[in-house]
TORSEDO-155266 format. One record per atom (N, C-alpha, C): atom name; residue number from 1; x, y, z; chain. Coordinates in pm, 1 decimal, always signed. Atoms other than C-alpha are relative to their C-alpha. Example, Ala and Ser with C-alpha at 12.3 -4.5 7.8 and 13.67 -1.06 7.14 Angstrom:
BEGIN
<N,1,<+89.0,-119.0,+0.0>,A>;
<CA,1,<+1230.0,-450.0,+780.0>,A>;
<C,1,<+90.0,+120.0,+0.0>,A>;
<N,2,<-82.0,-119.0,-6.0>,A>;
<CA,2,<+1367.0,-106.0,+714.0>,A>;
<C,2,<-77.0,+109.0,+73.0>,A>;
END
This chain:
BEGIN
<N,1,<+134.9,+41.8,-26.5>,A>;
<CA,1,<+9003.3,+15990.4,-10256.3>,A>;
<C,1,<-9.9,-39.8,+146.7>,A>;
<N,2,<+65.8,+17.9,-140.7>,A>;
<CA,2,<+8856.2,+15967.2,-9892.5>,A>;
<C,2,<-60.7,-111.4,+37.0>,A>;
<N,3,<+59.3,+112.4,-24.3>,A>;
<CA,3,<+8774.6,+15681.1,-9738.3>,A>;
<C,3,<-26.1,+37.3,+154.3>,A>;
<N,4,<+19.8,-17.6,-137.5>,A>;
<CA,4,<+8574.0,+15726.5,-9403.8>,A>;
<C,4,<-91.4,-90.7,+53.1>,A>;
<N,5,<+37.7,+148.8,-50.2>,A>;
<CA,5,<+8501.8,+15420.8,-9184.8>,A>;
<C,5,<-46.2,+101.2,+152.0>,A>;
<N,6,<+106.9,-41.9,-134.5>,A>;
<CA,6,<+8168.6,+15528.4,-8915.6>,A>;
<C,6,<+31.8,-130.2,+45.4>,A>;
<N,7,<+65.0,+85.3,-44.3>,A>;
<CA,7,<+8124.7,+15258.9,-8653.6>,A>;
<C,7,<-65.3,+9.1,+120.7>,A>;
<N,8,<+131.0,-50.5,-109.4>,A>;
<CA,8,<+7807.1,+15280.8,-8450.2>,A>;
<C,8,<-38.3,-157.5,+49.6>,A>;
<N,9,<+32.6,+127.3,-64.1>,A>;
<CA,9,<+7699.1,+14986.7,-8172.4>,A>;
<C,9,<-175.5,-3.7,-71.1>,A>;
<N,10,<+164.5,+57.7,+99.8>,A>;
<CA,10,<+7349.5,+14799.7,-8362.5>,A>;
<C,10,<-53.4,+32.2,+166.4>,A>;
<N,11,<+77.0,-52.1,-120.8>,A>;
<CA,11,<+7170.9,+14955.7,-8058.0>,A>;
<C,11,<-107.8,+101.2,-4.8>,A>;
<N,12,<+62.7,-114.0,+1.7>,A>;
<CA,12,<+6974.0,+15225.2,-8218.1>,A>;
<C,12,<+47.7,+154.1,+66.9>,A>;
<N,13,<+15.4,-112.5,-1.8>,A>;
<CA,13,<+6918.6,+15545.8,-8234.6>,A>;
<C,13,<-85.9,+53.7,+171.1>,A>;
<N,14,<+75.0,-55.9,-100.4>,A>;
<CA,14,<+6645.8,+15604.0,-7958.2>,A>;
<C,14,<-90.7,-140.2,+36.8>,A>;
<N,15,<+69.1,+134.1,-79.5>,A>;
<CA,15,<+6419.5,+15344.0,-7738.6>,A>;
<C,15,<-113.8,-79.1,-124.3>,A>;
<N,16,<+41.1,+117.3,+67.8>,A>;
<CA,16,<+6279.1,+15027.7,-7951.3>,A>;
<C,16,<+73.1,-23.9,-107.2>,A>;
<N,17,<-97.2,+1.1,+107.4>,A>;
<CA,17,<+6526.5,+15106.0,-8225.5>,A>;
<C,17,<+114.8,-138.9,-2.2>,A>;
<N,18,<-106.2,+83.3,-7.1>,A>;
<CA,18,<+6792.8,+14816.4,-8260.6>,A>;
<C,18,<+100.9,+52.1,-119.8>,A>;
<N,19,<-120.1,-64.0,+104.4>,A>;
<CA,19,<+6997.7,+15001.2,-8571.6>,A>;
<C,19,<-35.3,+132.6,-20.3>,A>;
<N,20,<+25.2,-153.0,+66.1>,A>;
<CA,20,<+7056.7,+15344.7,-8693.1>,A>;
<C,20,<-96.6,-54.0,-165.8>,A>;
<N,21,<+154.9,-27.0,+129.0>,A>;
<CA,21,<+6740.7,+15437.6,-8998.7>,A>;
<C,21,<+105.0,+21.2,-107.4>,A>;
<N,22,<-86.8,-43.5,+170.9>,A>;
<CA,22,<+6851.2,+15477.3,-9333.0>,A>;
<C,22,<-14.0,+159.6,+11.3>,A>;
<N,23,<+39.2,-114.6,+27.6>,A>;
<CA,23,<+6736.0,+15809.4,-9272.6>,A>;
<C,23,<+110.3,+87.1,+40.0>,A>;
<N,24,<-144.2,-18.2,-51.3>,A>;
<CA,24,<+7059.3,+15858.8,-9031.7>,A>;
<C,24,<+113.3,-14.4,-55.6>,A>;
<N,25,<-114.5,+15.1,+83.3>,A>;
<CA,25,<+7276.1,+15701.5,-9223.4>,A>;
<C,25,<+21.3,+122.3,-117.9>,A>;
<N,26,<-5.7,-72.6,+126.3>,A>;
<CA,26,<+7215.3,+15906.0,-9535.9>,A>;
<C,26,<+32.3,+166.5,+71.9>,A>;
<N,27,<-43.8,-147.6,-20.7>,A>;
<CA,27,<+7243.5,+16248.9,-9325.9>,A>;
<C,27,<+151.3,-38.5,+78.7>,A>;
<N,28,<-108.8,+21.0,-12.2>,A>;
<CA,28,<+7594.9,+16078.8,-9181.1>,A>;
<C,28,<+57.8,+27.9,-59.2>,A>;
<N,29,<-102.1,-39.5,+167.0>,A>;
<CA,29,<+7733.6,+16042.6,-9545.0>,A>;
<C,29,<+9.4,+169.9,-6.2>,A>;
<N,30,<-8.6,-153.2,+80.4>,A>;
<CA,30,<+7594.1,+16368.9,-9674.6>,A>;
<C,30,<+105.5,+112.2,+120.3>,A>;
<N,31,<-45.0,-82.6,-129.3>,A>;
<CA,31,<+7730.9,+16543.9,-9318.2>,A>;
<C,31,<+201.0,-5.9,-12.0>,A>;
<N,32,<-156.1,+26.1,+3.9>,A>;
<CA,32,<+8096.2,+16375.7,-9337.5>,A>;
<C,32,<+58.8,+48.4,-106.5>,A>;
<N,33,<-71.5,-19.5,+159.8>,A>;
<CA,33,<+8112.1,+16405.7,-9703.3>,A>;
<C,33,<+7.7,+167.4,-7.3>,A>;
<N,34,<-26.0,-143.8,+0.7>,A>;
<CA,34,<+8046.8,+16778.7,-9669.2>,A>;
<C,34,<+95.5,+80.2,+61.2>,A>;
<N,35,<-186.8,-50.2,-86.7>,A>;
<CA,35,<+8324.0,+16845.2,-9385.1>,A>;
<C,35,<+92.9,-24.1,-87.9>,A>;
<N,36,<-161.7,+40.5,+74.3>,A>;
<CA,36,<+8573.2,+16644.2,-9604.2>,A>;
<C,36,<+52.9,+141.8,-126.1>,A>;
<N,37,<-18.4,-108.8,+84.7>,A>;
<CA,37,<+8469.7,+16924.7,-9878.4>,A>;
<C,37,<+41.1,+148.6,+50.5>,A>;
<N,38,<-50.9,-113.3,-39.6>,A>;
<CA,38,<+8476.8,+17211.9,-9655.1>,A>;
<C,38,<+174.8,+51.8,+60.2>,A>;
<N,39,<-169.5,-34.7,-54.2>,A>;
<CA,39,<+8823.7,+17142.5,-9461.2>,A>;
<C,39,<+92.2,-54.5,-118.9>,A>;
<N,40,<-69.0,+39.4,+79.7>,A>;
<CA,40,<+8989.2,+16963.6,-9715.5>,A>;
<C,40,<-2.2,+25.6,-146.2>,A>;
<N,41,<+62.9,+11.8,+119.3>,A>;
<CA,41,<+8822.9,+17051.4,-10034.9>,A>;
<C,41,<+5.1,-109.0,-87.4>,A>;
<N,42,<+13.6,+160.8,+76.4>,A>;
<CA,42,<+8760.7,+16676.1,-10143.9>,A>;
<C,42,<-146.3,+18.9,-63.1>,A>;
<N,43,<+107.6,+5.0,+53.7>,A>;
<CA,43,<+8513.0,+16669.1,-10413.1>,A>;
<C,43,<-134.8,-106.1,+91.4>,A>;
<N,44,<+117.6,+90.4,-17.6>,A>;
<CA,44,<+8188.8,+16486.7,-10320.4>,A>;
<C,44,<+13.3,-130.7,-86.1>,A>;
<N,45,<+5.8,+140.5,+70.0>,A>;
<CA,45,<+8200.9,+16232.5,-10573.7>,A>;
<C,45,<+138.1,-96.8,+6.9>,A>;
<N,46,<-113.7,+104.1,+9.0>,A>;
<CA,46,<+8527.5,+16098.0,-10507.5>,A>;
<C,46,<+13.6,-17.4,+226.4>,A>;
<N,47,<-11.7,+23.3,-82.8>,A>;
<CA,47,<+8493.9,+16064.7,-10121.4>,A>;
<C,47,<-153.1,-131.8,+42.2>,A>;
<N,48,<+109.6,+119.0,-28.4>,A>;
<CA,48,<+8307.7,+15757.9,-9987.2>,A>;
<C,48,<+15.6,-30.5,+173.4>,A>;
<N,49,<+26.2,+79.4,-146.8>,A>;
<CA,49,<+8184.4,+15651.7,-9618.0>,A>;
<C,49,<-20.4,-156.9,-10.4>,A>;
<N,50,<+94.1,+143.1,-49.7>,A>;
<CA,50,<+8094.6,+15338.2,-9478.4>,A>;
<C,50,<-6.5,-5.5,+135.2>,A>;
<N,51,<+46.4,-45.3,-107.9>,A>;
<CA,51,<+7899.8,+15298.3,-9208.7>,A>;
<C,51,<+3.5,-145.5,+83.5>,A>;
<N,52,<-30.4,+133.6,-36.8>,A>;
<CA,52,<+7967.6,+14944.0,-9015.4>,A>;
<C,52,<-77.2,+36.3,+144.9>,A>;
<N,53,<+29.9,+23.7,-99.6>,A>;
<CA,53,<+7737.0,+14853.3,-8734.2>,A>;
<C,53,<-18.6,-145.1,+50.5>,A>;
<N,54,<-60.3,+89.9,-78.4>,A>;
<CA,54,<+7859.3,+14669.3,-8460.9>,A>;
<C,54,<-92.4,-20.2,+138.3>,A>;
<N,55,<+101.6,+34.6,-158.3>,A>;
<CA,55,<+7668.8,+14422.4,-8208.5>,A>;
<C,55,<+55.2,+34.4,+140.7>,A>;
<N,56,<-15.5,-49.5,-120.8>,A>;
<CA,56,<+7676.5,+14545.7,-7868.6>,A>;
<C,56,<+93.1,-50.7,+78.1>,A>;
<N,57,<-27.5,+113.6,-29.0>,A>;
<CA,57,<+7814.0,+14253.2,-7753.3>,A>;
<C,57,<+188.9,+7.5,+9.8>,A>;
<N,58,<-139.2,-8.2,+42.7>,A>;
<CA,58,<+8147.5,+14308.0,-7940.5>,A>;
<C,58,<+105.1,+143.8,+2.4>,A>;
<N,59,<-76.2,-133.6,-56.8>,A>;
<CA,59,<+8257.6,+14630.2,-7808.3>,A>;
<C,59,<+38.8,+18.9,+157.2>,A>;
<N,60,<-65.5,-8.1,-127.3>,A>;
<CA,60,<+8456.2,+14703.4,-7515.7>,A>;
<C,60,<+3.9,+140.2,+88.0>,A>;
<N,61,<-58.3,-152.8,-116.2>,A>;
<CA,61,<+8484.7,+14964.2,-7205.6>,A>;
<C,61,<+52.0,-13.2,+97.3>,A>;
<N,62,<-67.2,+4.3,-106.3>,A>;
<CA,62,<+8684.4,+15022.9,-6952.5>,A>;
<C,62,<+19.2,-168.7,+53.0>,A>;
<N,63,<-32.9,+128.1,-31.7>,A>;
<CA,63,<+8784.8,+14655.8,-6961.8>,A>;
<C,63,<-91.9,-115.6,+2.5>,A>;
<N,64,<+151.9,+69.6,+34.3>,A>;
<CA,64,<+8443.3,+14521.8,-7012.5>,A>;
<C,64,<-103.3,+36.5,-97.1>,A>;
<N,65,<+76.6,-49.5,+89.8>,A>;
<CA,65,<+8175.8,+14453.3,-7231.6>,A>;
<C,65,<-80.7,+98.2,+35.2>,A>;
<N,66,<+54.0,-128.0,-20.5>,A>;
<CA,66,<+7991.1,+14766.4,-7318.1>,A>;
<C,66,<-139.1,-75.6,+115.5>,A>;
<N,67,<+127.6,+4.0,-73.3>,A>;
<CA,67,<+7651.1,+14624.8,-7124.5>,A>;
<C,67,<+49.6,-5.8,+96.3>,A>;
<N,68,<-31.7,+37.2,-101.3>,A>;
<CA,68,<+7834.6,+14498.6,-6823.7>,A>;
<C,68,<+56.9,+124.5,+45.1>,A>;
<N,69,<-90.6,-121.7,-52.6>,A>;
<CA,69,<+8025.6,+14841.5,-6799.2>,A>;
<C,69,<-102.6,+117.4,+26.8>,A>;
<N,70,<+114.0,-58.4,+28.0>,A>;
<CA,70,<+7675.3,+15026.2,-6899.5>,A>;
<C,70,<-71.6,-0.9,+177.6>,A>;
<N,71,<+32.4,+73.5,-177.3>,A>;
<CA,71,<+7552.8,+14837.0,-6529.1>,A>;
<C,71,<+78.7,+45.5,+99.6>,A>;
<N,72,<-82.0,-65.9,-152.0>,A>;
<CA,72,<+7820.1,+14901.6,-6311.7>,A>;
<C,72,<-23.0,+146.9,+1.7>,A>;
<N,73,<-14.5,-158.6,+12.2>,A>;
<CA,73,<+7833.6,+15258.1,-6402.6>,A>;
<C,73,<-165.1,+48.6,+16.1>,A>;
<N,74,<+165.8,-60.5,-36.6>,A>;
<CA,74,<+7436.2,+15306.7,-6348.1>,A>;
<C,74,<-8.0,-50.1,+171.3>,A>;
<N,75,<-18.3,-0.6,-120.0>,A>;
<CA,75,<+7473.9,+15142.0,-6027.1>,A>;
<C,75,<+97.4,+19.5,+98.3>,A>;
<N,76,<-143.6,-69.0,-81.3>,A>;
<CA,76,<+7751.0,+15349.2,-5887.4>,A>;
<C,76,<+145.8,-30.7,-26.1>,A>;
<N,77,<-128.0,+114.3,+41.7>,A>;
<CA,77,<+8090.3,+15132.8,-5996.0>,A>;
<C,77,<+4.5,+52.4,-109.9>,A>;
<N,78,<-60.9,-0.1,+176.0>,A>;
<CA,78,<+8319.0,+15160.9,-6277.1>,A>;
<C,78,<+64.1,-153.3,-24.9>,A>;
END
């Protein structure tokens, strides 16, 4: 049985958004769950996602938090 752990920053999808839509999520599952069937042939009903979204805040890049790294890197700097 398949266990597949998404994790997406709570930032949205596109501008005013703050999380991915249920509408995303649900074509995630169906999308992953269908690869697992095609390369692996894992039934559908015995493979499960979860989709964990994570505040912005608590993710890291290049040695900094994602916003602070987001900044340098728009204004020229890594």
């Amino acid at each position: 049985m398949p266990i597949v752990n998404i994790q997406v920053t709570r930032e949205g999808s596109g501008p005013g958004r703050d999380a991915v839509t249920a509408e995303e999520k649900a074509a995630l599952i169906a999308g992953v769950s269908q690869l697992l069937l095609d390369v692996l042939h894992k039934p559908l009903d015995s493979t499960f996602v979860v989709i964990e979204e994570v505040e912005l805040e608590n993710w890291g890049w290049g040695g900094l938090p994602v916003p602070e790294y987001r900044k340098r890197r728009a204004a020229g700097g890594t």
